[in-house]
DRENKEPA-330057 format. One record per residue (C-alpha): z, y, x; residue in three letters; residue number from 0. Coordinates in pm, whole numbers, plus 50000, padded with zeros to 5 digits. Layout:
! DRENKEPA-330057
+-------+-------+-------+---------+-----+
!    up ! north !  east ! residuo ! num !
+-------+-------+-------+---------+-----+
!     Z !     Y !     X !     ala ! NUM !
...
+-------+-------+-------+---------+-----+
//
This chain:
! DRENKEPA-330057
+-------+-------+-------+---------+-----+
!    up ! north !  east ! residuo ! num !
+-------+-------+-------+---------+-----+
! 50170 ! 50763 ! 48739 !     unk !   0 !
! 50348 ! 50628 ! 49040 !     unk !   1 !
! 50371 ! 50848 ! 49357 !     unk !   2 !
! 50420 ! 50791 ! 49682 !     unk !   3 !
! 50784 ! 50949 ! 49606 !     unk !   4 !
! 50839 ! 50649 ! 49339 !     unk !   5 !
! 50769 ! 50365 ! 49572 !     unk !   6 !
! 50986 ! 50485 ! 49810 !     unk !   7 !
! 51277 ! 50503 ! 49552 !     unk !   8 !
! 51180 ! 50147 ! 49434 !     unk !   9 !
! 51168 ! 49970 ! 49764 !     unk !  10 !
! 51500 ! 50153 ! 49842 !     unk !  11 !
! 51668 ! 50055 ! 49563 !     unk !  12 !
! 51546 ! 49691 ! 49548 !     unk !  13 !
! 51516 ! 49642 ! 49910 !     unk !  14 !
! 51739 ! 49895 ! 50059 !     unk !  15 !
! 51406 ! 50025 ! 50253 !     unk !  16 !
! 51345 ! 50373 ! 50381 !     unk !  17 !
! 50990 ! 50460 ! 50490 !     unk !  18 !
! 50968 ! 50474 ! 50874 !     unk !  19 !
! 50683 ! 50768 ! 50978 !     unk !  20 !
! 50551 ! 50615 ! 51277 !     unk !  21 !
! 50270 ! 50855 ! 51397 !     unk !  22 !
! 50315 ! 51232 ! 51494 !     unk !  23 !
! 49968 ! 51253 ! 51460 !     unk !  24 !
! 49978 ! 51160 ! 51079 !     unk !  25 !
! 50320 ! 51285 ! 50976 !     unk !  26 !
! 50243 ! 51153 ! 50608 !     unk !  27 !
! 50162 ! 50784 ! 50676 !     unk !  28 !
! 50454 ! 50595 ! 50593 !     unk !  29 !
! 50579 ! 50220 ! 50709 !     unk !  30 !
! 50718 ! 50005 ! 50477 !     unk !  31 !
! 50899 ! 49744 ! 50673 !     unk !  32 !
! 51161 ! 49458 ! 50688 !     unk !  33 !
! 51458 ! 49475 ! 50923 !     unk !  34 !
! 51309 ! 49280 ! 51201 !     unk !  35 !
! 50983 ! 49548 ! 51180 !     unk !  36 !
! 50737 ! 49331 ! 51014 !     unk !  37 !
! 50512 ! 49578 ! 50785 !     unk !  38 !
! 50510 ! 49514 ! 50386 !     unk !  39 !
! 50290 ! 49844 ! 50326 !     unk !  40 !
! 50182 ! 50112 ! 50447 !     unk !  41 !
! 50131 ! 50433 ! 50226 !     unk !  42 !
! 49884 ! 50660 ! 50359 !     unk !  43 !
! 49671 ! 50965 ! 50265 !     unk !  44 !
! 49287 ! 50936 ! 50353 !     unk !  45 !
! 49009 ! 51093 ! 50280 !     unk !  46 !
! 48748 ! 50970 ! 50034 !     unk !  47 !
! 48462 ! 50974 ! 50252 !     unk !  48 !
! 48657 ! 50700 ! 50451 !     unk !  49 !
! 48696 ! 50479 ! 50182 !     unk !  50 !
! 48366 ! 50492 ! 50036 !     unk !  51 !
! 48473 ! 50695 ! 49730 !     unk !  52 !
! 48315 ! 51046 ! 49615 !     unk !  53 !
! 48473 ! 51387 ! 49729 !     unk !  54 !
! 48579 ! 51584 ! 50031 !     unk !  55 !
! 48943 ! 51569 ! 49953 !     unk !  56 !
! 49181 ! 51322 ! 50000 !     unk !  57 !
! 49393 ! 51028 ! 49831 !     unk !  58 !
! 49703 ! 50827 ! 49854 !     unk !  59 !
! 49656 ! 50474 ! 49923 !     unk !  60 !
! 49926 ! 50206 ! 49954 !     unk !  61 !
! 49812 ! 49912 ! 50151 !     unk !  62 !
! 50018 ! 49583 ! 50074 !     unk !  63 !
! 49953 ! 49204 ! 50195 !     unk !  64 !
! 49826 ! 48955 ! 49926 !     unk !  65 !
! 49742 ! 48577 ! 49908 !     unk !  66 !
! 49382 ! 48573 ! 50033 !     unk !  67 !
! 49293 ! 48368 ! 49668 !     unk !  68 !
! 49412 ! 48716 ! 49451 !     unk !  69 !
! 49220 ! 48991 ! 49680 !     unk !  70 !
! 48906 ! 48888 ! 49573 !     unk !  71 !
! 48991 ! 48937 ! 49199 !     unk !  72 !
! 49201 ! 49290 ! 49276 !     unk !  73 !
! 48883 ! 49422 ! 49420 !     unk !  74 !
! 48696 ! 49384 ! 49135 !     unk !  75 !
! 48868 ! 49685 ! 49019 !     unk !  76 !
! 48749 ! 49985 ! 49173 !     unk !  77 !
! 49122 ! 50125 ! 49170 !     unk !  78 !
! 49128 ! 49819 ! 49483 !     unk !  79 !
! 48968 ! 49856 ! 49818 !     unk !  80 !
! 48917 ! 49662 ! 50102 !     unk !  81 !
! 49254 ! 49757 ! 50319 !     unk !  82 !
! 49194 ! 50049 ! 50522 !     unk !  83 !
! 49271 ! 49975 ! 50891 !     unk !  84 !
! 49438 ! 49622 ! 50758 !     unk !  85 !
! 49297 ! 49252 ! 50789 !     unk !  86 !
! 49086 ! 49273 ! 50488 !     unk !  87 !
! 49128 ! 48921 ! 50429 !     unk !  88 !
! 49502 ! 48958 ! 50350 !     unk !  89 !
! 49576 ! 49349 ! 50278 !     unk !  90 !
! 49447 ! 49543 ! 50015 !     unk !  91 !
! 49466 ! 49926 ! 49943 !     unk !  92 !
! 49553 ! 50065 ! 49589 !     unk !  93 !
! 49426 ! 50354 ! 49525 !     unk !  94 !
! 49781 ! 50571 ! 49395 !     unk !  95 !
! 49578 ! 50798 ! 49157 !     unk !  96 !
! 49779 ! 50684 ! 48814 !     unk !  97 !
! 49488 ! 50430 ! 48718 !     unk !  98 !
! 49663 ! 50124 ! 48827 !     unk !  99 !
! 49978 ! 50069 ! 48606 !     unk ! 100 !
! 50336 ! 50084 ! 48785 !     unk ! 101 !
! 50453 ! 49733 ! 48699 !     unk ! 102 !
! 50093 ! 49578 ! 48890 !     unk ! 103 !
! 50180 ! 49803 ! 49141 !     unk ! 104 !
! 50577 ! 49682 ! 49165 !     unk ! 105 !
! 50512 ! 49306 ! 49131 !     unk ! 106 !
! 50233 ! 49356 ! 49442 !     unk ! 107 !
! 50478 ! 49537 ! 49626 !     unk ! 108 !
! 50747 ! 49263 ! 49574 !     unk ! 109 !
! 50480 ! 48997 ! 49651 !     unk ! 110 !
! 50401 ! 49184 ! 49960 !     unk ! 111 !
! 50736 ! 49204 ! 50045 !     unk ! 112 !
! 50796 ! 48804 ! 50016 !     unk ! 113 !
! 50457 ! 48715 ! 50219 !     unk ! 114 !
! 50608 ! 48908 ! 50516 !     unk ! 115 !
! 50980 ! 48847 ! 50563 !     unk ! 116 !
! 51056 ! 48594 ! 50814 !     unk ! 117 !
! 51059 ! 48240 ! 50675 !     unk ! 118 !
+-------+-------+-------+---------+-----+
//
């Protein structure tokens, strides 16, 4: 199962990123961005309710950018939500509960990462 602690190593190793905490008012949503400050994700921990999912308690979610034509499929899995606090139309949120496999989760990340560097 991939954690939060896992896609920070990943994006460090392959993209020499560190997660920048942006908000003192949620100390454990974390920026994932390029040099010049443009956002690839966005890990954050929300609760259910606000997603639309059962429960009172809470979840990590790792929003990343997409091509528009690949959203629509993702979110036919319920492990894939509209982006929370993200153009829907371009950002999903994966739900980082151990039901989406690590190398989906990678190869969005990297194609998240390539949609928002500067061309």
């Amino acid at each position: 199962m991939l954690k939060r602690d896992d896609i920070f190593n990943y994006v460090e190793k392959k993209y020499d990123v560190k997660p920048y905490y942006a908000w003192e008012k949620y100390p454990s949503y974390a920026v994932l961005r390029h040099d010049n400050d443009k956002w690839f994700g966005l890990i954050m921990n929300v609760q259910k309710e606000k997603l639309g999912i059962d429960g009172n308690d809470s979840v990590d979610v790792l929003d990343l950018k997409a091509p528009p034509d690949i959203i629509g499929s993702l979110r036919l899995s319920k492990d894939f939500l509209p982006a929370y606090h993200m153009n829907k139309e371009h950002w999903v949120s994966i739900l980082l509960d151990g039901s989406v496999p690590t190398a989906q989760i990678c190869e969005l990340i990297d194609s998240s990462f390539d949609l928002t560097k500067m061309k």
